[in-house]
C-alpha positions as CSV (number, residue, x, y, z in Angstrom):
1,X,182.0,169.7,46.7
2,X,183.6,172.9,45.0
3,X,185.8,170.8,42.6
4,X,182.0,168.7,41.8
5,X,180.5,171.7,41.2
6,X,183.1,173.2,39.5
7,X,182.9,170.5,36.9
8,X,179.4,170.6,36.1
9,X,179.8,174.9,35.3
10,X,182.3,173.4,32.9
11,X,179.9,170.9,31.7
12,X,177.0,173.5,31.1
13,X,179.4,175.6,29.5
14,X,180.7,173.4,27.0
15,X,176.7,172.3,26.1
16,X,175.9,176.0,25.8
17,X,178.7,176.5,23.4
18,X,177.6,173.9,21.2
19,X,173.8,174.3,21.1
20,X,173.8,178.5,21.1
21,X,175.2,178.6,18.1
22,X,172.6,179.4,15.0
23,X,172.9,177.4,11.9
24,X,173.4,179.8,8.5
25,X,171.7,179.0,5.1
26,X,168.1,178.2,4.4
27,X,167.1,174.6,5.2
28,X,164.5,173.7,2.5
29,X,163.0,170.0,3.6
30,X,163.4,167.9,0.8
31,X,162.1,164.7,3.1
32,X,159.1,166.4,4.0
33,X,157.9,167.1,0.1
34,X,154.9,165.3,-1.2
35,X,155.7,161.4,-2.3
36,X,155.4,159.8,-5.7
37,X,152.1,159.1,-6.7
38,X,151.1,155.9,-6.5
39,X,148.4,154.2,-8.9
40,X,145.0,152.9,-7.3
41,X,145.7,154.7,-3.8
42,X,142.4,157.0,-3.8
43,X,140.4,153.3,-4.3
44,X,139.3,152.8,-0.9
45,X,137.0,156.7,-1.5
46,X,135.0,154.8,-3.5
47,X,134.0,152.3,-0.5
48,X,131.8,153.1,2.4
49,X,133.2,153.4,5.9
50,X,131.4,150.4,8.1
51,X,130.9,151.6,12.1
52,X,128.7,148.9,13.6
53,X,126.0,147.4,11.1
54,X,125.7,151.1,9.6
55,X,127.7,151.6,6.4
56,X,128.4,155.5,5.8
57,X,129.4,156.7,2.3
58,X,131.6,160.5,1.3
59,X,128.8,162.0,0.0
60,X,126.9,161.4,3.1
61,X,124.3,158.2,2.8
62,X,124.0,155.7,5.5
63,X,122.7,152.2,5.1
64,X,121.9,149.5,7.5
65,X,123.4,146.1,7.1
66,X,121.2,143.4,7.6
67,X,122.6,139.9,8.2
């Protein structure tokens, strides 16, 4: 059991060696920066949202869809 144990403490210590350790420098995030613009992507503002047979528009309207 000692020789068990003994080889996890040498397990934990090994993973606390390599994760304790800070990282120097100044990470800026390059992947997280906005994406290219793309043309036509703001279209679907222009449309109502449809929830049921009401149609709701940005600026606040609703309308009733008849069938």
């Amino acid at each position: 059991m000692s020789n068990e144990r003994a080889g996890w403490l040498k397990d934990i210590e090994v993973a606390q060696t390599m994760t304790t350790n800070k990282m120097s420098g100044v990470y800026l995030c390059p992947e997280l920066k906005s994406s290219t613009m793309r043309i036509g992507q703001d279209d679907h503002a222009e449309h109502p949202s449809r929830r049921g047979n009401t149609l709701y528009y940005r600026d606040g309207r609703t309308e009733k869809v008849t069938l």
